[in-house]
Legacy VTK file of the C-alpha trace (Angstrom):
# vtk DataFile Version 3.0
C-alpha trace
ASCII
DATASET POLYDATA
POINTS 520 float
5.376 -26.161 252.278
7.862 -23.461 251.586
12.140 -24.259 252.056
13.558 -23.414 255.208
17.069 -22.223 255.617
19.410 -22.213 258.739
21.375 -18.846 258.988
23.659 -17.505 261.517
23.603 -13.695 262.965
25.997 -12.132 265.137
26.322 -15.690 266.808
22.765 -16.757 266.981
21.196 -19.169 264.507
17.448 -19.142 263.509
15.406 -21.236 261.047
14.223 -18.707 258.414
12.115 -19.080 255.209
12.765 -18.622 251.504
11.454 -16.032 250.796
12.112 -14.222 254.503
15.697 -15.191 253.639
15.807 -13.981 250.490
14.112 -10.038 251.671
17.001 -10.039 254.715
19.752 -11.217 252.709
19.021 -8.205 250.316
18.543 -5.863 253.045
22.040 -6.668 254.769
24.441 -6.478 251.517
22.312 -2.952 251.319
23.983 -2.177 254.799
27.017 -3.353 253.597
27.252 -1.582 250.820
26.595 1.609 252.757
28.898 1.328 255.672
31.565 -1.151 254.566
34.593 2.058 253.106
33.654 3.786 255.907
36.234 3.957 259.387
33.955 3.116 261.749
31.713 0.767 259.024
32.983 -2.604 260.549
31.385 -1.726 264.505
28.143 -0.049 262.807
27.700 -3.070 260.734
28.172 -5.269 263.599
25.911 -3.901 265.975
23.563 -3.606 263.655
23.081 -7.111 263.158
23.434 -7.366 266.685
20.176 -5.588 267.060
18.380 -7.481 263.836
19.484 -10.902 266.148
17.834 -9.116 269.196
14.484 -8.432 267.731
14.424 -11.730 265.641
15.041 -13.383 269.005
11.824 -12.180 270.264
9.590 -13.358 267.410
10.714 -17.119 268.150
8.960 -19.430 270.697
7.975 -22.998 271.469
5.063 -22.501 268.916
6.784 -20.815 266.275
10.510 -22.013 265.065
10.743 -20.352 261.606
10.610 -16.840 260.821
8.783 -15.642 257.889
8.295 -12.696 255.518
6.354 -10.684 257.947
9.143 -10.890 260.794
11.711 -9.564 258.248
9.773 -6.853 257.203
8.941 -5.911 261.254
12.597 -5.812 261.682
12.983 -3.757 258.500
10.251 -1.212 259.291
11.801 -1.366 263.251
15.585 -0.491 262.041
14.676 1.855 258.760
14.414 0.764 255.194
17.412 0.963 253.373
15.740 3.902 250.694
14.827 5.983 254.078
18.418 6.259 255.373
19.751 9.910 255.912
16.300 10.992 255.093
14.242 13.333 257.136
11.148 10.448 257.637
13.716 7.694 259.491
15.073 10.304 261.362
11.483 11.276 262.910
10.663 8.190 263.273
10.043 6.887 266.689
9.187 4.000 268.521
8.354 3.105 271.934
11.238 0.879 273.295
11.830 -1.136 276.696
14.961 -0.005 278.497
16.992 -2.559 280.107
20.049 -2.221 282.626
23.143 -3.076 281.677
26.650 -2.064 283.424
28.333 0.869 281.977
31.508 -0.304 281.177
32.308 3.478 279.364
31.987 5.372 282.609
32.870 3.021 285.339
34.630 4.077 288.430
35.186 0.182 289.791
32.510 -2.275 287.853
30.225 0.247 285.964
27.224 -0.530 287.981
26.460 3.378 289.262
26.781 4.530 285.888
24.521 1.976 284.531
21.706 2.627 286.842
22.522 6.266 285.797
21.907 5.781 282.112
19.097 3.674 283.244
16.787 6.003 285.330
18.480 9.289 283.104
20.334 10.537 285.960
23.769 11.771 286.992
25.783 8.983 287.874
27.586 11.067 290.674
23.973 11.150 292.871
23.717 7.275 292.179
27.768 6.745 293.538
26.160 9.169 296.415
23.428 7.475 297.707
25.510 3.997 297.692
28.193 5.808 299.747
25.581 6.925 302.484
24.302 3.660 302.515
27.266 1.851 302.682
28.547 4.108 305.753
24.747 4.068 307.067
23.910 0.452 307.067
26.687 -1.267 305.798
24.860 -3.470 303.504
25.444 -1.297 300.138
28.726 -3.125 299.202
26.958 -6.167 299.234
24.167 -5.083 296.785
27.029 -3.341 294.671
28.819 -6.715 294.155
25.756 -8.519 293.768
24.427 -6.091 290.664
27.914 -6.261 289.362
27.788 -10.545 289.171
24.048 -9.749 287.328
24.299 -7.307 285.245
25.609 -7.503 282.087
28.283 -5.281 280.528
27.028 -2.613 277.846
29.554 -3.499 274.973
27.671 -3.150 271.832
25.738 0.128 270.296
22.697 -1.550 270.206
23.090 -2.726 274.009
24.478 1.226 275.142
20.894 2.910 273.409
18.693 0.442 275.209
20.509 0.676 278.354
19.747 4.418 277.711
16.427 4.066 276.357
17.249 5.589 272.566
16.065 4.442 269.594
17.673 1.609 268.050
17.238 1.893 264.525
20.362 1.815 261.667
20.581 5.704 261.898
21.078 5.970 265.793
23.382 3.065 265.783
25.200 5.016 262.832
25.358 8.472 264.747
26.094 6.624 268.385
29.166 4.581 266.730
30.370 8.019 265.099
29.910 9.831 268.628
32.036 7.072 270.250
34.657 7.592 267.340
34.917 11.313 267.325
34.986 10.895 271.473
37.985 8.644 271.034
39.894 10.792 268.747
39.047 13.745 270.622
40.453 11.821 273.968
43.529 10.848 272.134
44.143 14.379 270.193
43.781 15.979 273.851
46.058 13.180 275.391
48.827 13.981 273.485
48.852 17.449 274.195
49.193 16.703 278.030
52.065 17.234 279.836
51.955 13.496 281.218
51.728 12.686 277.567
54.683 14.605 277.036
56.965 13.277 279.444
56.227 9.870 278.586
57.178 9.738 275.141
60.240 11.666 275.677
61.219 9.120 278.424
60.346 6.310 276.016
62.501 8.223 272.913
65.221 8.676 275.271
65.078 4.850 276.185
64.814 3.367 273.339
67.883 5.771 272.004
70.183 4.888 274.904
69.418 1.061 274.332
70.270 2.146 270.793
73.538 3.662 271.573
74.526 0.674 274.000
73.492 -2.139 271.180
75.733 0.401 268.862
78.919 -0.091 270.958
78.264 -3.141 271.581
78.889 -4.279 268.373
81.724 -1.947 267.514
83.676 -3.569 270.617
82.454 -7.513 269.127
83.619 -6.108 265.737
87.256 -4.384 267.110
87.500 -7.917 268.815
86.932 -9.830 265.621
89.189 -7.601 263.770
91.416 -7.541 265.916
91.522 -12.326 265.838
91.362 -11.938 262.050
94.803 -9.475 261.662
96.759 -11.668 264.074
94.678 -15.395 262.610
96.155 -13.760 258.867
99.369 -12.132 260.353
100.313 -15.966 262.010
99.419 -17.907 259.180
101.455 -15.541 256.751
104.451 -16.055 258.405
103.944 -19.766 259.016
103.505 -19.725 255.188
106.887 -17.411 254.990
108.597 -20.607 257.033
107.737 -22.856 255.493
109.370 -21.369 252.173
112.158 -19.665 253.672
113.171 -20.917 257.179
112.666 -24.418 256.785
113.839 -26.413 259.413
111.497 -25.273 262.716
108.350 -25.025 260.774
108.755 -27.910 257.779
111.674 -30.048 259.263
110.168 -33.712 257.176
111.015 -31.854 253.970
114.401 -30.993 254.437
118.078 -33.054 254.578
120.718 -31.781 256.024
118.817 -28.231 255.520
118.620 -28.558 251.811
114.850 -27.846 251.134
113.088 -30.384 249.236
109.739 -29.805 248.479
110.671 -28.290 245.192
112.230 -32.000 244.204
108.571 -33.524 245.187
106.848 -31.199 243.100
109.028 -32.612 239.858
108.491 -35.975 241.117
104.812 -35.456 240.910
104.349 -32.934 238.240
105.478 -32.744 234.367
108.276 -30.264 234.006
106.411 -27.644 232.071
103.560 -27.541 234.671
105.407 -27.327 238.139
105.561 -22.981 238.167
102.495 -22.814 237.126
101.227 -25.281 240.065
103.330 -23.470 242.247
102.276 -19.527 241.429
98.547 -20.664 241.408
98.583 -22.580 245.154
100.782 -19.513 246.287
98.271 -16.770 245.137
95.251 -19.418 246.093
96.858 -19.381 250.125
98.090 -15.543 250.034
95.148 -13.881 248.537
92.627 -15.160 251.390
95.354 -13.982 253.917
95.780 -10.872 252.806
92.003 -10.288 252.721
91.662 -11.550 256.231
94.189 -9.517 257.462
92.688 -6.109 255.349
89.227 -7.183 256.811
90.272 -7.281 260.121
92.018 -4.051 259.912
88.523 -2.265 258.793
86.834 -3.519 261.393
89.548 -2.721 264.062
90.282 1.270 263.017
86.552 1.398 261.507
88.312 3.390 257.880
86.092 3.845 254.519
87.868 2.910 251.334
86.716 2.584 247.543
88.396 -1.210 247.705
86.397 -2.690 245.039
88.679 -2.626 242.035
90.884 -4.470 244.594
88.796 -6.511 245.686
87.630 -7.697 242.097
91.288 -7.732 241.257
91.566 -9.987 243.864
89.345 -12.375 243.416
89.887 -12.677 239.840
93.457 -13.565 240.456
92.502 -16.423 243.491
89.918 -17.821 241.167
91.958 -18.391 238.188
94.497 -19.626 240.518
91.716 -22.057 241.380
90.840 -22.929 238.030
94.492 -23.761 237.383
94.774 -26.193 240.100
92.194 -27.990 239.264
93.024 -27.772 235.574
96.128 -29.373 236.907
94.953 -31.792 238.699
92.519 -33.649 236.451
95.354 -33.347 234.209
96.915 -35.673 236.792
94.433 -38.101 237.410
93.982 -38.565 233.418
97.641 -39.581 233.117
96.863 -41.844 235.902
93.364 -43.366 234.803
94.633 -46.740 233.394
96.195 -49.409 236.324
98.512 -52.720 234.980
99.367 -55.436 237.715
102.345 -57.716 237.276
103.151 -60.785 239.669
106.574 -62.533 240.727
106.473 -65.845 242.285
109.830 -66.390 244.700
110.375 -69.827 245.979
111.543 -70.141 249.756
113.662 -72.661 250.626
112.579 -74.196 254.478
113.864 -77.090 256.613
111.415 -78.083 259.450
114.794 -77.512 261.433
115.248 -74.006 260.853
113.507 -70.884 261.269
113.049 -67.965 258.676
113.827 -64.770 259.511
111.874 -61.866 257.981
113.252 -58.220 258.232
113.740 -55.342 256.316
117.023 -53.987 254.510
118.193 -51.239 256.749
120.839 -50.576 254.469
119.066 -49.546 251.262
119.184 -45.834 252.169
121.548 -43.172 254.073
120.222 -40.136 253.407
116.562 -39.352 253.023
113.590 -37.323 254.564
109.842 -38.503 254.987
106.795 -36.901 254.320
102.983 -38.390 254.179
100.463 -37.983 251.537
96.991 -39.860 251.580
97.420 -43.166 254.284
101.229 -43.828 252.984
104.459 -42.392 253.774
107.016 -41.345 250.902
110.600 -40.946 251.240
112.967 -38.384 249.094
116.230 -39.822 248.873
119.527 -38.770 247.340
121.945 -41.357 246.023
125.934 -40.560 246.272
125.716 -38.388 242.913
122.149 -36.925 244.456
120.027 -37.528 242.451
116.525 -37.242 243.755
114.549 -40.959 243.890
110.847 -41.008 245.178
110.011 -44.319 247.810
107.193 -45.599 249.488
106.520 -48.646 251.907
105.131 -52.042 250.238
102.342 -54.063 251.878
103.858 -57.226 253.337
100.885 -59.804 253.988
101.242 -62.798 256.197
99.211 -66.143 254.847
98.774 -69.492 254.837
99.887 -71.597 252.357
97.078 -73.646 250.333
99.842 -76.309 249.689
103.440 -77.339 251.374
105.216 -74.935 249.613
106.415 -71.699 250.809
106.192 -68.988 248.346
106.585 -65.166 248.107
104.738 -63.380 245.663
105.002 -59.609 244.301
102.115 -57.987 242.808
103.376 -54.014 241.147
100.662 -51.925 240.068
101.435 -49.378 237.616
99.897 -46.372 236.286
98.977 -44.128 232.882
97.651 -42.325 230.536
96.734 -45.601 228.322
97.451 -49.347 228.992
101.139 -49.720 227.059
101.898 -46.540 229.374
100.549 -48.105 232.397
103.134 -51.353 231.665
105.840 -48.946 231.327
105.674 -47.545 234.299
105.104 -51.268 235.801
108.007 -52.402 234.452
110.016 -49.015 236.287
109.517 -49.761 239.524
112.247 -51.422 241.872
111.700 -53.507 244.196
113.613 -56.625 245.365
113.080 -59.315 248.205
116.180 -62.225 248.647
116.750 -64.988 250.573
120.101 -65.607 252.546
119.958 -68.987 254.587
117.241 -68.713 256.602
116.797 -64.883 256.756
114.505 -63.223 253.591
115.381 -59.739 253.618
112.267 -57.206 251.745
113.320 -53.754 250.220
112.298 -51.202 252.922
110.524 -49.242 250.046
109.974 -49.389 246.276
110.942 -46.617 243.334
110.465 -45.735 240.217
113.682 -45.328 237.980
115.212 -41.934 238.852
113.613 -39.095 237.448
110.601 -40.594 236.133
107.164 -38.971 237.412
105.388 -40.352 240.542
102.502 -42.479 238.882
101.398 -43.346 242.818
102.975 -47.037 241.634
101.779 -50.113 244.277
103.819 -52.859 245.579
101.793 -55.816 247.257
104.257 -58.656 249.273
102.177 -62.239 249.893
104.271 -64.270 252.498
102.788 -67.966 251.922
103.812 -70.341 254.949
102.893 -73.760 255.100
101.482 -75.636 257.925
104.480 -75.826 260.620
107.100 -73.506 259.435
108.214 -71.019 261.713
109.151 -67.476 261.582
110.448 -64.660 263.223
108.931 -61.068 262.369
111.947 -58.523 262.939
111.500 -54.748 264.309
112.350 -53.341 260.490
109.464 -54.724 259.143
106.781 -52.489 261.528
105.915 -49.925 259.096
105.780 -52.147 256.061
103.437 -55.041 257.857
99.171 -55.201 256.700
97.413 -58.251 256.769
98.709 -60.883 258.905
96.653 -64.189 259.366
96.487 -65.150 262.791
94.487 -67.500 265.204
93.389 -64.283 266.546
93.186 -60.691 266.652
97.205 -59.328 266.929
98.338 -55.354 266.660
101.054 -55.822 264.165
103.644 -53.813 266.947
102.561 -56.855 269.541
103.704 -59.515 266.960
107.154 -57.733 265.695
110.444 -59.268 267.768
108.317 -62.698 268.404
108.449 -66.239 267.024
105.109 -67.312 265.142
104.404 -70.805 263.721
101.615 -71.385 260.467
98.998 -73.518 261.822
95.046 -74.531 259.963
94.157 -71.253 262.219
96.705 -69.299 260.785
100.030 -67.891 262.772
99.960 -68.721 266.544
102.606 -67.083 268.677
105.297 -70.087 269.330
108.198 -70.893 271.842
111.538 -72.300 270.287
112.918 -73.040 273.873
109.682 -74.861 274.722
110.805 -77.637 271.816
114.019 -77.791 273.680
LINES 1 521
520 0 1 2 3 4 5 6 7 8 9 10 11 12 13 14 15 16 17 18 19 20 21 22 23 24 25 26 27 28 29 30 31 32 33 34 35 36 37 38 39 40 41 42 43 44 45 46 47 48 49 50 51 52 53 54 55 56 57 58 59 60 61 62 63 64 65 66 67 68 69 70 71 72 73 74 75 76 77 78 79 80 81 82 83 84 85 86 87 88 89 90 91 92 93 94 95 96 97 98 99 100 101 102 103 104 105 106 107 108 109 110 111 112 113 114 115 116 117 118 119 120 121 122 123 124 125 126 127 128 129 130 131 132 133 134 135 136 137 138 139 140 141 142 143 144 145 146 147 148 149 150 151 152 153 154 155 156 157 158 159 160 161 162 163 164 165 166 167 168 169 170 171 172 173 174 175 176 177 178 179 180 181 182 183 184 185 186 187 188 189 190 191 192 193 194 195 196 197 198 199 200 201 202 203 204 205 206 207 208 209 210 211 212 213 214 215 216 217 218 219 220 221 222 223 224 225 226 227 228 229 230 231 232 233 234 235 236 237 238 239 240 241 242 243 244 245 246 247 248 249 250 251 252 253 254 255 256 257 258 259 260 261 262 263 264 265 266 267 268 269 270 271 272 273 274 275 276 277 278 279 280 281 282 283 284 285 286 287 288 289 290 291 292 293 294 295 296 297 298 299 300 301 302 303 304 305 306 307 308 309 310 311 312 313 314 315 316 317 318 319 320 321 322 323 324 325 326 327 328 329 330 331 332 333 334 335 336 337 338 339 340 341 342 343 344 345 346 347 348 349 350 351 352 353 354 355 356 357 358 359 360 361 362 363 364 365 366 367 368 369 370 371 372 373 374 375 376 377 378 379 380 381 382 383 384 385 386 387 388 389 390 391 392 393 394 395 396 397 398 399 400 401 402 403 404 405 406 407 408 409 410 411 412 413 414 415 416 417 418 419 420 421 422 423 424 425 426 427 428 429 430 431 432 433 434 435 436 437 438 439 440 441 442 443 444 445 446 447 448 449 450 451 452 453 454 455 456 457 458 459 460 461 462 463 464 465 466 467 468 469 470 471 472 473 474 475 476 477 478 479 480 481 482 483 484 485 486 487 488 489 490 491 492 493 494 495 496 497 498 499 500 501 502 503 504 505 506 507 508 509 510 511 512 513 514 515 516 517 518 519
């Protein structure tokens, strides 16, 4: 019992033998080969094993479900053997085929079904489209049959289907020569198209469309691109003389670094910066804020008046100067954080003297400085100020924390945190900073802010203020010490401006808001 194989042709699958298989596979890459570079070799290919599926179709029934050798070479000797093609012999040969109608979708007026009767009985399609007009005006009953054929009939798509709706041969070289006919008929149709006036018109309407929507898409974007110029020269222009201000004017644009209009800023830039380093710092973040200006503003202005200029050496020039300026800050800056890298923290313990009688006082010393001016980095707020010989000091706020007492004393401790380049720096610079908290009957009056000795560097120094209160004592949280209050331990949740200006008593919950008159 020979093998069997399943194949699949144009669509239609059929059970085929070994050998059979073997003879049609050959026979197919020999049409490939032949057809395959040329234009029209994909649609003569195609309907060529439309046609093979055709004929195959008929030698299958309900006795016979696999085709053998001697189907394949019916087919073969049906279509033309691949050594006879172009020759003389397949192109006399002829064979008696069946027509069959189809609809002829090529030369329909509404479905193709005159035409295809037509091809079918080799007539003129106009005498077919005649007689259905006489009978449709005659009896009436034409349309009906018209619509009828057009629901049965099928459409004559393929080569294969057009030469047996015709009645032609339908072997490889009239498929070949009908596909090329169609071909050279398109071309032809298209080649005289374009010559038409119609043909004419339309694609000088279409070029003049698509060249107007051209033009409007054009201005378009010069008006967006004026507009944007026009935001970047006055964004640039703005910010140039806001950065002017703030160097020269002062006081309208910069008024936290100024006293009594002396300008300031340079005095934080030594308190933060070595001596050698500060011009540097202060070139590089001017040429790092100036150069992007300037090339915002010059941007704008191209795209505003639309001018061509060789601006690359500038522009290189430029960049080379914002990028070292870059390079430098953040040389700078690490530079910074290295002397900085190394933290020391020193406590003070400070008895408080209570009587269950008496209540203690809390508030700030409003006195410790006349003449300063305030300005924010990070979370915390630092304070220039300039003694009676001015001379610059640097300040910032401590951290005053409320808690209870783990025994029955009541006890105030300091915690400084200093900063440096190594730890015997770092203690230095503990040891620097001034800060000072005092008792006077019942009143304990903090430092409103803590320094470093005057003149020294700003090592970002830390001054933490633990209020202990036992069980019962009571105190009173003045106005002063608002900005200077962080952790408070209370029953419950308290903003720290809802508990200044009130009296407050330590309980196991921690400070609950208390009445002195209620006692009374």
């Amino acid at each position: 019992m020979k093998k069997t194989v399943k194949i699949n042709i144009s669509g239609v699958f059929f059970n085929i033998d070994e050998d059979a298989y073997q003879i049609l596979q050959n026979y197919l890459a020999h049409v490939n080969r032949k057809f395959s570079a040329e234009p029209e070799g994909k649609e003569i290919i195609s309907d060529i094993e439309s046609r093979i599926a055709e004929i195959l179709q008929t030698k299958i029934n309900n006795q016979k479900q696999v085709l053998c050798k001697e189907d394949i070479d019916e087919v073969i000797d049906i279509m033309g053997r691949p050594e006879d093609f172009d020759s003389e012999q397949a192109q006399a040969r002829s064979y008696t085929y069946s027509r069959r109608m189809y609809r002829d979708p090529d030369n329909r007026v509404l479905g193709g079904v005159c035409s295809g009767m037509a091809a079918y009985f080799n007539i003129d399609p106009v005498i077919i489209r005649i007689l259905f007009v006489l009978f449709l005006l005659a009896w009436g009953v034409a349309g009906i049959i018209y619509i009828i054929l057009w629901a049965l009939l099928p459409p004559a798509y393929t080569t294969a289907q057009k030469l047996e709706m015709r009645g032609e041969n339908m072997s490889i070289n009239d498929i070949e020569k009908n596909v090329r006919a169609e071909f050279e008929t398109v071309k032809s149709n298209l080649h005289n198209y374009k010559n038409t006036r119609s043909y004419n018109q339309t694609r000088s309407f279409i070029d003049e469309f698509f060249r107007t929507i051209g033009q409007i898409i054009v201005v378009f974007f010069k008006v967006i691109g004026g507009i944007i110029g026009l935001a970047m020269i006055i964004a640039g222009v703005g910010l140039l003389i806001g950065l002017a201000g703030w160097i020269i004017i002062g006081e309208p644009f910069m008024n936290n670094v100024f006293i009594d209009n002396q300008l300031v800023y340079t005095d934080m830039l030594h308190s933060f910066l070595n001596p050698g380093t500060i011009w540097i710092f202060v070139i590089s973040m001017f040429l790092l804020v100036f150069i992007p200006l300037v090339a915002l503003i010059y941007s704008g202005m191209k795209l505003l008046l639309r001018f061509r200029i060789n601006d690359k050496p500038f522009a290189i020039i430029g960049f080379s100067l914002w990028f070292l300026s870059l390079i430098a800050i953040i040389v700078l800056s690490f530079s910074q954080v290295r002397n900085l890298s190394v933290s020391v923290k020193n406590s003070e313990n400070i008895s408080v003297i209570t009587s269950n009688s008496k209540v203690l006082y809390l508030k700030a010393n409003s006195n410790q400085n006349t003449k300063s001016s305030k300005f924010y980095i990070f979370d915390g707020e630092f304070t220039i100020t300039y003694d009676k010989d001015d001379k610059k000091a640097l300040f910032a706020h401590p951290e005053i924390d409320i808690l209870r007492s783990l025994n029955e004393n009541a006890t105030i401790e300091i915690v400084k945190t200093g900063r440096g380049l190594n730890h015997i720096k770092a203690e230095e610079n503990t040891q620097k900073i001034k800060y000072e908290c005092a008792q006077q009957d019942s009143v304990i009056v903090f430092d409103a802010y803590y320094a470093l000795s005057k003149d020294n560097v700003w090592v970002f120094p830390e001054i933490d203020v633990k209020v202990k209160m036992p069980d019962g004592a009571v105190i009173y949280i003045d106005e002063t010490l608002l900005d200077q209050l962080d952790y408070i331990e209370t029953d419950e949740y308290y903003s720290r401006k809802s508990m200044i200006g009130k009296y407050w008593i330590m309980t196991e919950k921690g400070l609950v808001e208390y009445n002195p008159k209620a006692d009374k």
